[in-house]
VEXDREN-2710 file (C-alpha; in Angstrom, 1 decimal):
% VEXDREN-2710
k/r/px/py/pz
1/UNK/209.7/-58.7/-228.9
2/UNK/211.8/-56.2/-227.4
3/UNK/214.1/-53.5/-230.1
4/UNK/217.4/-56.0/-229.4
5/UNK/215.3/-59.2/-230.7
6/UNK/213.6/-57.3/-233.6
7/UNK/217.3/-56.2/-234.5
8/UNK/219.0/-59.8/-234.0
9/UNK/216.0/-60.9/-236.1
10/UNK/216.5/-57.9/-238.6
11/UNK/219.9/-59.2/-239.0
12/UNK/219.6/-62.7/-239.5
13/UNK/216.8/-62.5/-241.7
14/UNK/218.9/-59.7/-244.3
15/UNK/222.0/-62.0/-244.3
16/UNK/219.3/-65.4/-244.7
17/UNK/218.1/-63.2/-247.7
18/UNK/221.2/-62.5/-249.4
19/UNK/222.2/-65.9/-249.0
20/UNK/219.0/-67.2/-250.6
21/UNK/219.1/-64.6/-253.2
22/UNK/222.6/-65.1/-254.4
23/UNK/221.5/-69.0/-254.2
24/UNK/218.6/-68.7/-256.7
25/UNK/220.0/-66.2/-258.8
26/UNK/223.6/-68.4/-259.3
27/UNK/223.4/-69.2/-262.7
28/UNK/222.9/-65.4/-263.6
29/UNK/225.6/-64.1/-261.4
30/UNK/227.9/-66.6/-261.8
31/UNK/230.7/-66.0/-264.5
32/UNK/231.0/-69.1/-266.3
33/UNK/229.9/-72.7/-266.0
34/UNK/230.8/-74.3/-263.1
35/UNK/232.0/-77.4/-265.4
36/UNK/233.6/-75.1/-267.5
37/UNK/237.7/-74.9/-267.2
38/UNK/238.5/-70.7/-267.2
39/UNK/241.6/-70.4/-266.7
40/UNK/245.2/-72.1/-265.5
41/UNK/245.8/-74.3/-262.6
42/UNK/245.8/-71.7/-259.0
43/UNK/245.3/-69.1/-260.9
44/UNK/245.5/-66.3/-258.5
45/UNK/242.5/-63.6/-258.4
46/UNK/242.4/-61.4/-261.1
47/UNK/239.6/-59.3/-263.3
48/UNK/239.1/-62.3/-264.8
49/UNK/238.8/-64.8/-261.7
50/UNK/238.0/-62.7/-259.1
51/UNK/238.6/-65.2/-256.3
52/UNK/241.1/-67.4/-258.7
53/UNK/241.2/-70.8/-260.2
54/UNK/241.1/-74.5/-258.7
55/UNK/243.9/-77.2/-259.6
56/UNK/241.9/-78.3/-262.8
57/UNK/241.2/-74.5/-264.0
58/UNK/237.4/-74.2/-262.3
59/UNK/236.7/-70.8/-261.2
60/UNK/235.9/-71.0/-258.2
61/UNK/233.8/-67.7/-257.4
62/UNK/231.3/-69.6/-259.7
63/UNK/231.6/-72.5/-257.7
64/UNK/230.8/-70.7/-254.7
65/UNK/227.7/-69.6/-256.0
66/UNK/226.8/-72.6/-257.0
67/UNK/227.8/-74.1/-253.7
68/UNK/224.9/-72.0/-252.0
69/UNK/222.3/-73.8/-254.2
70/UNK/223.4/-77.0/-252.4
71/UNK/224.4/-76.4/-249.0
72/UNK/221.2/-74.5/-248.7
73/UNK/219.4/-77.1/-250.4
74/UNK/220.5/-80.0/-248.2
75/UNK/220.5/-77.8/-244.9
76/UNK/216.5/-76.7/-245.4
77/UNK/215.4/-79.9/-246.5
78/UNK/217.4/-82.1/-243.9
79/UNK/216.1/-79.4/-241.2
80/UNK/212.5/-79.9/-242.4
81/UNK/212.6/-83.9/-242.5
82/UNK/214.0/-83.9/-239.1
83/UNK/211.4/-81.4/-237.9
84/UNK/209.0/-83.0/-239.1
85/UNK/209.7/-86.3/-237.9
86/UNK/210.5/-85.0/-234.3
87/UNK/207.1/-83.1/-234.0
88/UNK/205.4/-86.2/-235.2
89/UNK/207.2/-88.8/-232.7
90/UNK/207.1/-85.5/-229.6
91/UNK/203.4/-85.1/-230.0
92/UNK/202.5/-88.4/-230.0
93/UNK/204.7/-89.2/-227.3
94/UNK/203.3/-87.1/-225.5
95/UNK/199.6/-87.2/-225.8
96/UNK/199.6/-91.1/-226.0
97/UNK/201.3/-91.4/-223.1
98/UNK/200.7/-95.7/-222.1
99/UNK/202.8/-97.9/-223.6
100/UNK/203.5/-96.1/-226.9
101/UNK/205.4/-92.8/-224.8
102/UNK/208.5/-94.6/-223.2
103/UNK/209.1/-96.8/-225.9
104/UNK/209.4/-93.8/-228.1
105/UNK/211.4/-91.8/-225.2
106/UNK/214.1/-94.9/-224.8
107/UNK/214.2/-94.4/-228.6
108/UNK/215.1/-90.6/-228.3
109/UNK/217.5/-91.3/-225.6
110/UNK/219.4/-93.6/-227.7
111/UNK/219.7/-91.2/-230.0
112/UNK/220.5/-88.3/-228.3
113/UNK/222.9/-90.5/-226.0
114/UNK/225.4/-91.2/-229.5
115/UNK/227.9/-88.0/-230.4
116/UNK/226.1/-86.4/-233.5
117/UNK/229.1/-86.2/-235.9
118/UNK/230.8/-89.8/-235.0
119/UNK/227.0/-91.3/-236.0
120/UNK/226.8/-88.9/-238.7
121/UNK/229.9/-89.9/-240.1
122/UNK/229.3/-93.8/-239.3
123/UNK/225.7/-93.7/-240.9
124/UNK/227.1/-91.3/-244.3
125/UNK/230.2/-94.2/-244.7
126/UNK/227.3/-97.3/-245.1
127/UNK/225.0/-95.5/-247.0
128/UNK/227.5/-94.1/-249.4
129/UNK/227.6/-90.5/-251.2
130/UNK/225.3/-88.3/-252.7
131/UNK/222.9/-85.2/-251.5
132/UNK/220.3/-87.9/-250.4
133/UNK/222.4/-89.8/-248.6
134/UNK/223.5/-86.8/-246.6
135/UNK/219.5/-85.7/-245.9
136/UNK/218.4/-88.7/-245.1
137/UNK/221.7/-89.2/-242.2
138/UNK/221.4/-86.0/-240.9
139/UNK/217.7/-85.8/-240.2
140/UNK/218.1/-89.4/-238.5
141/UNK/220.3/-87.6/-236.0
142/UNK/218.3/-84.6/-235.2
143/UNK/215.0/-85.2/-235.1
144/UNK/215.2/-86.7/-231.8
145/UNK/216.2/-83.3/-229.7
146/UNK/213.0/-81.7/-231.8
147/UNK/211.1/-84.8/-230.0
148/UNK/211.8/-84.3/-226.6
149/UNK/211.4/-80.5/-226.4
150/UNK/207.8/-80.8/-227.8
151/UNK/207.2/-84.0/-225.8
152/UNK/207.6/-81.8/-222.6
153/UNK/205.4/-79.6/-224.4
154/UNK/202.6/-81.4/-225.4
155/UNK/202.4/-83.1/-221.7
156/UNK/201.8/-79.8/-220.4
157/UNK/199.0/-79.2/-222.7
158/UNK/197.0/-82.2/-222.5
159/UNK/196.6/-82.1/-218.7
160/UNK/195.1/-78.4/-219.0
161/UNK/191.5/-78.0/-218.4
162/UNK/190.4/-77.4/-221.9
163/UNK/191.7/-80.3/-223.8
164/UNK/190.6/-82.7/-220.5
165/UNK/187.1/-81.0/-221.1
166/UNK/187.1/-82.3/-225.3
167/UNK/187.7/-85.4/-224.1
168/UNK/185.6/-85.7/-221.5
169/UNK/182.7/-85.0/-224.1
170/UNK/184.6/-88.1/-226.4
171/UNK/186.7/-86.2/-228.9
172/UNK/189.5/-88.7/-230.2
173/UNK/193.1/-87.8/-230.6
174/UNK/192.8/-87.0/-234.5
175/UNK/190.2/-84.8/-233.6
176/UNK/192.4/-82.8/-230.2
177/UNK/195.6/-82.8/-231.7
178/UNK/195.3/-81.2/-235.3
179/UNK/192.8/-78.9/-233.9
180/UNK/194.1/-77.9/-230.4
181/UNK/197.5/-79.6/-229.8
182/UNK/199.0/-78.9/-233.2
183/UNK/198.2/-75.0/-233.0
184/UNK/199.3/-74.5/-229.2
185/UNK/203.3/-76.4/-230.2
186/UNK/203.1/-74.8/-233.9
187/UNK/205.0/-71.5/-232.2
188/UNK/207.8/-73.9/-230.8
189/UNK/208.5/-75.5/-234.4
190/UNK/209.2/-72.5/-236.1
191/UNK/212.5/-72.2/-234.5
192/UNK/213.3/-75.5/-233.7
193/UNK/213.3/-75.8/-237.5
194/UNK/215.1/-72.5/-237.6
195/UNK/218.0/-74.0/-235.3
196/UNK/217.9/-77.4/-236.9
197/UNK/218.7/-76.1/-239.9
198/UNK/222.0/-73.9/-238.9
199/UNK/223.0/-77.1/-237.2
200/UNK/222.1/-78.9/-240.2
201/UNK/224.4/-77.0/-243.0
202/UNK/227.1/-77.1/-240.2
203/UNK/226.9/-81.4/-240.6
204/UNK/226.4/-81.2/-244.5
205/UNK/230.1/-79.2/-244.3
206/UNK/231.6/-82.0/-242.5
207/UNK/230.3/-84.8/-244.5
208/UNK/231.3/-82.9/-247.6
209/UNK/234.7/-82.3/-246.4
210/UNK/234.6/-86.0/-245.5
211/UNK/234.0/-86.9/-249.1
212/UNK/230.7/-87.9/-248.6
213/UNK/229.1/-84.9/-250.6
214/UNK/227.8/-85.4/-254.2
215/UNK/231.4/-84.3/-256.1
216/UNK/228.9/-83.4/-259.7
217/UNK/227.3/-81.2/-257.4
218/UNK/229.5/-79.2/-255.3
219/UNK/228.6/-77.3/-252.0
220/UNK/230.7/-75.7/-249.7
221/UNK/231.8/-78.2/-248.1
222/UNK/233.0/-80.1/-250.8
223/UNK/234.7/-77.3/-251.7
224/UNK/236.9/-77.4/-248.4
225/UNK/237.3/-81.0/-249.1
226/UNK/238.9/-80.6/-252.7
227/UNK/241.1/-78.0/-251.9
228/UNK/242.5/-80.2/-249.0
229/UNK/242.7/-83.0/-251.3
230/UNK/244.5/-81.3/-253.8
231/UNK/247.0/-79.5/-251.6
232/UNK/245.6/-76.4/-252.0
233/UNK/247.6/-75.4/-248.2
234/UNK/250.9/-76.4/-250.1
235/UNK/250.3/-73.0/-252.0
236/UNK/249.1/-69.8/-251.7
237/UNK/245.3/-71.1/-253.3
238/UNK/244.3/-71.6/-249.6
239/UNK/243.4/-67.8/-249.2
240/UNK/240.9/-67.9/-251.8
241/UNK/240.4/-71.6/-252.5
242/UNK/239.5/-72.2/-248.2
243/UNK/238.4/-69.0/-247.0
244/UNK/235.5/-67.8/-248.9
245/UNK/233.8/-71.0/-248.4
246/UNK/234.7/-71.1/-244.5
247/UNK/233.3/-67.6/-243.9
248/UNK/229.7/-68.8/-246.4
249/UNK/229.4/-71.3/-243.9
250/UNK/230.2/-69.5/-241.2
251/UNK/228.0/-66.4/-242.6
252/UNK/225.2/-68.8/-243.1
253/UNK/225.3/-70.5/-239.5
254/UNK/225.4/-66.9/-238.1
255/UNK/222.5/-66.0/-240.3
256/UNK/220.1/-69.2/-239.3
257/UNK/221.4/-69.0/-235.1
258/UNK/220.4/-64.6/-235.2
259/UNK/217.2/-65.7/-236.5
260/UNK/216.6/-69.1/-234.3
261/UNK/217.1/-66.9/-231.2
262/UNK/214.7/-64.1/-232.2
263/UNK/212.0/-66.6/-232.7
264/UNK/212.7/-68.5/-229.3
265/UNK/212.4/-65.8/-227.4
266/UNK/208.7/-64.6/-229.2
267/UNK/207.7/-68.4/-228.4
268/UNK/209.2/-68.1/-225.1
269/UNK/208.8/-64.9/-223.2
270/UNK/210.6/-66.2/-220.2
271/UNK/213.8/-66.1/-222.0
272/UNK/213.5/-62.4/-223.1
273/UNK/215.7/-59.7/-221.2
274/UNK/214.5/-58.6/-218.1
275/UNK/215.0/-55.4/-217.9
276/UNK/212.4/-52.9/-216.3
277/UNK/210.2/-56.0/-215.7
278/UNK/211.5/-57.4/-212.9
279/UNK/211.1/-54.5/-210.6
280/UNK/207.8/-52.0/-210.6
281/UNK/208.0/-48.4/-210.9
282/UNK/207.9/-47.2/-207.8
283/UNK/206.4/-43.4/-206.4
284/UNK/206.7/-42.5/-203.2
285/UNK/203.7/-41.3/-201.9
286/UNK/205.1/-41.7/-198.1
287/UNK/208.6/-42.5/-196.5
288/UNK/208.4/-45.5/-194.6
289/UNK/210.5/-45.9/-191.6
290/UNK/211.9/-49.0/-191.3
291/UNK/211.3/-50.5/-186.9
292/UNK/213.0/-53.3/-185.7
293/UNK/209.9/-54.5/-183.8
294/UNK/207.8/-54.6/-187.2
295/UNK/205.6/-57.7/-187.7
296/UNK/206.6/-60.1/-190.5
297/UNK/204.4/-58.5/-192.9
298/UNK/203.5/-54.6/-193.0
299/UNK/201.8/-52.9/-196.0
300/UNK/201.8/-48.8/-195.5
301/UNK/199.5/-46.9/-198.1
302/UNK/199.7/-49.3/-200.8
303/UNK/198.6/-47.9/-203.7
304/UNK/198.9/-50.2/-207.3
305/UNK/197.6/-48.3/-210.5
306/UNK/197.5/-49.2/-214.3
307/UNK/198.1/-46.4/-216.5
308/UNK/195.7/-45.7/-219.2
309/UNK/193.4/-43.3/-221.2
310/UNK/191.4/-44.6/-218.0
311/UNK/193.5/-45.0/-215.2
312/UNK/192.5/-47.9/-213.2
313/UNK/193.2/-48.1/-209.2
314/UNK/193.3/-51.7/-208.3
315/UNK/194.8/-51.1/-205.0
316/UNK/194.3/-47.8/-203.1
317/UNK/195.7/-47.1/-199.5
318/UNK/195.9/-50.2/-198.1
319/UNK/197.3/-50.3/-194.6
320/UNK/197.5/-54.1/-193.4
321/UNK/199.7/-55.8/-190.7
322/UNK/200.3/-59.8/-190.2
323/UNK/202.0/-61.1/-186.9
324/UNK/203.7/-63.9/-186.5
325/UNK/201.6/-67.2/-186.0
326/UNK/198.6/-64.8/-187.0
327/UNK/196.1/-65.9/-189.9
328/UNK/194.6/-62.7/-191.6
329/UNK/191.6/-63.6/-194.1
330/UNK/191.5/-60.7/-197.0
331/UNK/188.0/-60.9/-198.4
332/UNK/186.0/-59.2/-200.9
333/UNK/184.5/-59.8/-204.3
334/UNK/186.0/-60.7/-207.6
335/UNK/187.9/-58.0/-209.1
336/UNK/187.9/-55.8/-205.4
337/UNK/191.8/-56.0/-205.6
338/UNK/192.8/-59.0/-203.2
339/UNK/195.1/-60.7/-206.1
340/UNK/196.9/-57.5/-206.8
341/UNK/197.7/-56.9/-202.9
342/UNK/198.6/-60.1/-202.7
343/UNK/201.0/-60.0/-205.8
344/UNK/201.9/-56.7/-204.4
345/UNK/202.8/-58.4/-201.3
346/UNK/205.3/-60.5/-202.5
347/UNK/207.0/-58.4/-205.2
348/UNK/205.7/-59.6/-208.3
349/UNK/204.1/-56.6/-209.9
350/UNK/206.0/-55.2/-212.6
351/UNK/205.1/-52.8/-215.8
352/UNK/202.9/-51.2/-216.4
353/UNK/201.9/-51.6/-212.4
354/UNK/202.8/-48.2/-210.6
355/UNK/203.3/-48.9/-207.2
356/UNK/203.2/-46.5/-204.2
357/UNK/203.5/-46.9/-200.5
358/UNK/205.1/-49.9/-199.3
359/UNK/205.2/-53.4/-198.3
360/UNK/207.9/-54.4/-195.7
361/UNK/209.0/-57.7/-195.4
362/UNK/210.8/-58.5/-192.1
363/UNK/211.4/-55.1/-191.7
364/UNK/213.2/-54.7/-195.6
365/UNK/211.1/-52.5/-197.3
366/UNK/210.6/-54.2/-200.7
367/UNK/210.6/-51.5/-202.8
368/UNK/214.5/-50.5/-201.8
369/UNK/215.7/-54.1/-202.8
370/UNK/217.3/-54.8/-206.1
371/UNK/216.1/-57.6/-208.5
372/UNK/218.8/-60.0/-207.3
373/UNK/217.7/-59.3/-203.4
374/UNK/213.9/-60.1/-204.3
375/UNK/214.6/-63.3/-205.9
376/UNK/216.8/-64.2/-202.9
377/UNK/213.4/-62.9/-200.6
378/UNK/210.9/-64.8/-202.6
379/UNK/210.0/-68.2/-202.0
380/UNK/212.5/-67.8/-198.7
381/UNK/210.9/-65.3/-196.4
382/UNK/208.4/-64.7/-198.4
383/UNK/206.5/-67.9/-199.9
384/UNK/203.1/-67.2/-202.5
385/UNK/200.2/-70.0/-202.6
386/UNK/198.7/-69.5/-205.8
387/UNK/195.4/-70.0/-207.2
388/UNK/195.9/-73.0/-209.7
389/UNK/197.7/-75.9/-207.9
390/UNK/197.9/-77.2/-211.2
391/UNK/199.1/-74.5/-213.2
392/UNK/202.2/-73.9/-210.6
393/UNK/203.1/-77.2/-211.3
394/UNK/205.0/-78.3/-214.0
395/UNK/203.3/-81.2/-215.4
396/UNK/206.6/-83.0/-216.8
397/UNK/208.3/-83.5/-213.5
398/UNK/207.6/-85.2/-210.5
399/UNK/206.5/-83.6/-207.2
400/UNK/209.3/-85.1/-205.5
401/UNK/211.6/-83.5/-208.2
402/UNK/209.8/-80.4/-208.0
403/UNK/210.2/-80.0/-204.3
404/UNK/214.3/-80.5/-204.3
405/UNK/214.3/-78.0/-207.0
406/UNK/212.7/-75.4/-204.2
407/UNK/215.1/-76.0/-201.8
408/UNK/217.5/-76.1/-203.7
409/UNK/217.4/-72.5/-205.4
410/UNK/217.7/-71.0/-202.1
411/UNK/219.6/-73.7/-200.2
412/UNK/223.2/-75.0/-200.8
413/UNK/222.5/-78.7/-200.1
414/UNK/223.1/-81.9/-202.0
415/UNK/220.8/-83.2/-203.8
416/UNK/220.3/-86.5/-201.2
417/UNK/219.9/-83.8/-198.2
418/UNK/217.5/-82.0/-200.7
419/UNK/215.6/-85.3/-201.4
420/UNK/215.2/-85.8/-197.6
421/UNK/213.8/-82.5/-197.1
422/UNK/210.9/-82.8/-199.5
423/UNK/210.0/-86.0/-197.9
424/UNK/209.8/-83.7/-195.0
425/UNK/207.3/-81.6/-196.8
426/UNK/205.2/-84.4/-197.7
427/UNK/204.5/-85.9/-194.8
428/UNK/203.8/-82.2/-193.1
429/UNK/200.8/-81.8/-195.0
430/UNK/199.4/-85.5/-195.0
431/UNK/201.0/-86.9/-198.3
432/UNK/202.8/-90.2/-198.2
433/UNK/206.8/-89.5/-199.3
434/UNK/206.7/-92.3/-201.5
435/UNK/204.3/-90.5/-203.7
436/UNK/207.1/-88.2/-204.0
437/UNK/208.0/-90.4/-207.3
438/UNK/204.7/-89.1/-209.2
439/UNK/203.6/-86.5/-211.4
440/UNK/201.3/-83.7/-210.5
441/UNK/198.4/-85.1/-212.9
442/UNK/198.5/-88.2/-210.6
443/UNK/197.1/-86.5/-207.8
444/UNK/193.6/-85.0/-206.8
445/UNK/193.0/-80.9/-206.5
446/UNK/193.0/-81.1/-202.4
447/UNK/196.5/-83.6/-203.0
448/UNK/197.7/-80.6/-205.6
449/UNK/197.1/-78.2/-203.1
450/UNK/198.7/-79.7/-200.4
451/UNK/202.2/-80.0/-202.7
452/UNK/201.9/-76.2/-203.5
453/UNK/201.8/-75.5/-199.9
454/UNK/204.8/-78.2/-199.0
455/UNK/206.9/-75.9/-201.7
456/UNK/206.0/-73.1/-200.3
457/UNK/206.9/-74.1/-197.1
458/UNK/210.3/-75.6/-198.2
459/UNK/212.5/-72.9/-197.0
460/UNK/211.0/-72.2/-193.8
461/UNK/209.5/-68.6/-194.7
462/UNK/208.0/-65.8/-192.2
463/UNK/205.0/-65.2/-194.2
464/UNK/203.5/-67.2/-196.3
465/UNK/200.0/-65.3/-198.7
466/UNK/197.8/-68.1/-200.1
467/UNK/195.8/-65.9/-202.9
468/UNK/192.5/-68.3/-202.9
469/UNK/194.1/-71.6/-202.3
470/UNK/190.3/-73.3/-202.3
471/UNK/189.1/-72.2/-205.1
472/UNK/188.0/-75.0/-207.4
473/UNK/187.6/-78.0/-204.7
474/UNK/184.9/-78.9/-203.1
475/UNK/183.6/-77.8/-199.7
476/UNK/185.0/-80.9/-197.7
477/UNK/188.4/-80.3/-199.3
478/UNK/188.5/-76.7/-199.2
479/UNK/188.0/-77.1/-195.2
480/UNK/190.6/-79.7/-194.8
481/UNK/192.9/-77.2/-196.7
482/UNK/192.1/-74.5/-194.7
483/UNK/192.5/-76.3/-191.4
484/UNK/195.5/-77.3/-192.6
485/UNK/196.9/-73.9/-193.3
486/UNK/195.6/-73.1/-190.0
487/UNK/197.9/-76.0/-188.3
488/UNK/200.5/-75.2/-190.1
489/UNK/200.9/-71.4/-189.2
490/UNK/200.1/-72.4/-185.3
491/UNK/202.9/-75.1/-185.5
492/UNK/205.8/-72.9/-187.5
493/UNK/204.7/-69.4/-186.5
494/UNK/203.8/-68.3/-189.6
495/UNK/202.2/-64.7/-190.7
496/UNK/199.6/-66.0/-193.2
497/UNK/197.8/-63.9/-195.3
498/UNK/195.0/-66.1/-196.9
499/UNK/193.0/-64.1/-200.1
500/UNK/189.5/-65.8/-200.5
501/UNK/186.4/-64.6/-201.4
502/UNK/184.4/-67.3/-199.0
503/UNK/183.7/-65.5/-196.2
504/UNK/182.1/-68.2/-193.8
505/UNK/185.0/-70.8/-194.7
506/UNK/187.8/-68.3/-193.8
507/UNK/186.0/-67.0/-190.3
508/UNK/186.2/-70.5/-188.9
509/UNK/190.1/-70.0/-188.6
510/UNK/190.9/-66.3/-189.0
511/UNK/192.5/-64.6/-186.2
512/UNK/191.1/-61.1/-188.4
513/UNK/189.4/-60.5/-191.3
514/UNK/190.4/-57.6/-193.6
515/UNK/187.4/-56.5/-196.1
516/UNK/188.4/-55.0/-199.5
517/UNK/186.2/-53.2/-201.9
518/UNK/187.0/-51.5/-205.1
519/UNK/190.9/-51.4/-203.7
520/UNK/190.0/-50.0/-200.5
521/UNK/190.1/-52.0/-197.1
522/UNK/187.1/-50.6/-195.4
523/UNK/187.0/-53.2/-192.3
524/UNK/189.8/-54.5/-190.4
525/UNK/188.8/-56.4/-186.8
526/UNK/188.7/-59.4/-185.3
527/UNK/186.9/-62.4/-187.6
528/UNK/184.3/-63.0/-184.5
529/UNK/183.2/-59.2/-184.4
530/UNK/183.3/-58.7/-188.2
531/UNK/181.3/-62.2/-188.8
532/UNK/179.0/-61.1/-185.8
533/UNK/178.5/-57.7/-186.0
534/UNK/180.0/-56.1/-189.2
535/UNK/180.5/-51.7/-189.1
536/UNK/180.4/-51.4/-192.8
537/UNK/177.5/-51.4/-195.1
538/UNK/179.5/-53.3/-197.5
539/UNK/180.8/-55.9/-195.0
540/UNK/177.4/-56.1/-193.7
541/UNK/176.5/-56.7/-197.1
542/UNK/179.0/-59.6/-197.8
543/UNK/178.0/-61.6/-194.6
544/UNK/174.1/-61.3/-195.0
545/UNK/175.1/-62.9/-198.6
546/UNK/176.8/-65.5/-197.6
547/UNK/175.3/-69.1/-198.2
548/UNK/175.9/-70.8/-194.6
549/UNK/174.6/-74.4/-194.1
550/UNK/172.3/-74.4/-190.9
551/UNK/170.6/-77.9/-190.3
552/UNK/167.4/-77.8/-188.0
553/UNK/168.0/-79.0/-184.5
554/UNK/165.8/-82.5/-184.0
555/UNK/162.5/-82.2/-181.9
556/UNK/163.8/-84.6/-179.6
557/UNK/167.0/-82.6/-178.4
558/UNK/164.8/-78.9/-178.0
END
């Protein structure tokens, strides 16, 4: 949590505490009795009514005291029902899936499809006033938005390797979901119910004022109610009969909505500021000249380092060029620095990275760009083929959706134009279009693979860096994948830089093979020569280790 969330948070959580303080603590701070009749009829303040009298003789800074007891009261608990509802109805939704998921969704959508305070108002005339009545009708209108954000949620998690693993070995859902599903969502309640609740007080005002409040017990809203039942705006009484209840509810919302937004954004880091993050620090160890005959892709003494009480030098003086229509295979063992180039590659390092050298795309030198101008590069000139098909998908939405969405961020097209494209993509790399309609879990690893690489491909890039797109599928998949890479780059004229630590798969369709060891490319040639005859002890090393499959020739044909 960066210093502005922890003082939004800071904030709402003093003002919450006053609130609640003053709440608990009315019947020793309040004056009199909130039955009691102090004084005269709109009695203005004075020392002994500090905010002045109702139109039966009430005073009414007691009864805004008081009123905190109640509007608190009903906002928490109508937040928590509803919380609790949603989160029950979401998870199961979600990790039933079958027949039990869209007859629950259609349920949501029929909630969230009515205006809030029209059904709130509807339900609070039928079942009459009273502090329950107004609980009970305001969680049944907000549990459903708590439902469908931890739906999406909980879909996302039970396609993830880990819980498919449990219950591949048999666990049951009482046994996955209290112990695994429950604890992953548990960060996303916190502020749903944190939210719910501002929005809750906000609907106990309106019923109040409505005159659907308790009137033995008064909140705040009742408050507002009275005095605009008993003409309170026909007099002066308004400015202290309306306005300190307004601003307590106003105070209060403020309060809860501070504190609902510090907590999103620890649940969700995506929605923090981006403010160094974005962009890597960057130390220019040489000036690059930028030449309009560069290839696609140039990386000049790239250097990446992680500062530390041991600086670590993932990436150290790479020098690496892709042409177009080229395949370069960048191979090495795990943790040699392939990844990081490739990140590197496309822009995506940020703090605590410190990046050196550079890495020119096109002839625009990365590094010089602003964050705007690398988001505008990335996934258009410059497209990334990550490791875990499934991870870059997002398990809630369909391919086909998923697809339009990547043309569409770079593309000003409709959305029917859009649609057409992806069934483009599709049927480049062998999927039927109509499959376009299902979701990622629906498909196989090699299938998975193939949609990464159709959104990569969506906006027509120049180089395209595939960091390990086999990994994980098995050895007749990983060569379709390959060859189809390989195809693909022939056909469109793409630079493709493919990261992989299978040496004989990649030499098959490798124009040149780059070796990388502890950061450092020590062999750059041709993929026959450095298959065939390798110049580096280390390369020498990595080819006399890898496992090729050589099947005896017959008797008959020697």
């Amino acid at each position: 949590m960066n210093r502005l969330s922890r003082r939004t948070a800071a904030t709402g959580a003093g003002i919450l505490a006053v609130l609640l303080l003053v709440a608990v603590a009315a019947p020793l701070l309040a004056p009199y009795d909130p039955a009691e009749r102090a004084g005269r009829p709109f009695a203005a303040p004075s020392g002994a009514h500090l905010l002045g009298t109702d139109d039966i003789g009430h005073d009414l800074l007691t009864e805004l005291l008081y009123g905190a007891r109640v509007s608190l009261l009903v906002g928490l608990v109508a937040a928590l029902a509803a919380t609790l509802v949603g989160a029950a109805v979401g998870v199961t939704a979600g990790y039933a899936r079958g027949r039990v998921d869209p007859v629950l969704m259609r349920l949501v959508d029929v909630v969230l499809a009515l205006p809030a305070l029209p059904l709130t108002i509807v339900l609070g005339v039928f079942a009459g006033p009273g502090l329950s009545t107004q609980i009970l009708v305001i969680a049944t209108v907000m549990w459903a938005g708590v439902a469908r954000e931890l739906r999406a949620q909980v879909l996302s998690l039970r396609e993830r390797d880990h819980i498919q693993a449990l219950r591949a070995m048999g666990a049951g859902p009482w046994h996955v979901v209290p112990r695994h599903l429950l604890p992953a969502v548990a960060p996303l309640v916190v502020p749903q119910f944190v939210l719910a609740t501002k929005t809750a007080i906000l609907l106990e005002a309106s019923l109040a004022f409505l005159g659907l409040g308790d009137i033995a017990q008064k909140s705040w809203g009742t408050m507002l109610s009275l005095a605009h039942a008993r003409s309170a705006f026909l007099t002066d009484a308004w400015l202290w009969w309306v306005i300190p209840p307004g601003l307590a509810i106003a105070l209060t919302v403020l309060a809860f909505a501070l504190l609902g937004q510090a907590f999103e954004e620890r649940a969700r880091p995506s929605l923090r500021g981006r403010v160094a993050a974005v962009r890597p620090r960057v130390r220019r160890g040489h000036m690059s000249v930028v030449r309009a005959d560069d290839p696609p892709l140039v990386i000049e003494h790239l250097g990446v380092t992680y500062p530390g009480p041991g600086p670590v030098r993932a990436v150290d003086g790479a020098d690496l060029e892709v042409a177009a229509g080229e395949l370069v295979g960048l191979v090495g063992e795990s943790g040699s620095g392939k990844s990081t180039l490739a990140a590197a590659a496309v822009g995506l390092l940020g703090p605590p990275a410190e990046v050196t050298g550079a890495v020119r795309i096109e002839g625009r030198d990365l590094a010089t760009l602003s964050a705007e101008e690398l988001r505008r590069l990335r996934g258009d000139r410059v497209a990334l083929i990550p490791q875990e098909a499934m991870s870059a998908l997002n398990p809630v939405h369909t391919v086909g959706d998923q697809l339009v969405e990547a043309v569409r961020v770079h593309r000003r097209t409709s959305r029917s134009a859009a649609r057409a494209r992806a069934a483009e993509l599709l049927e480049l790399v062998g999927i039927d279009p109509r499959r376009g309609r299902d979701h990622p879990h629906q498909f196989s690893g090699g299938m998975r693979q193939r949609v990464v690489i159709a959104m990569a491909l969506a906006n027509e890039p120049a180089v395209v860096i595939a960091d390990e797109p086999t990994t994980g599928l098995d050895v007749l998949v990983q060569r379709e994948v390959l060859e189809l890479l390989d195809g693909l780059r022939r056909r469109m004229g793409l630079a493709l830089l493919v990261v992989t630590h299978d040496l004989p798969m990649i030499e098959r369709v490798a124009d040149r093979i780059a070796v990388m060891q502890a950061g450092r490319l020590v062999e750059v040639g041709p993929a026959a020569r450095v298959a065939a005859a390798p110049q580096h002890p280390y390369t020498r090393l990595l080819v006399e280790s890898a496992a090729r499959l050589e099947l005896p020739v017959p008797e008959v044909l020697r």
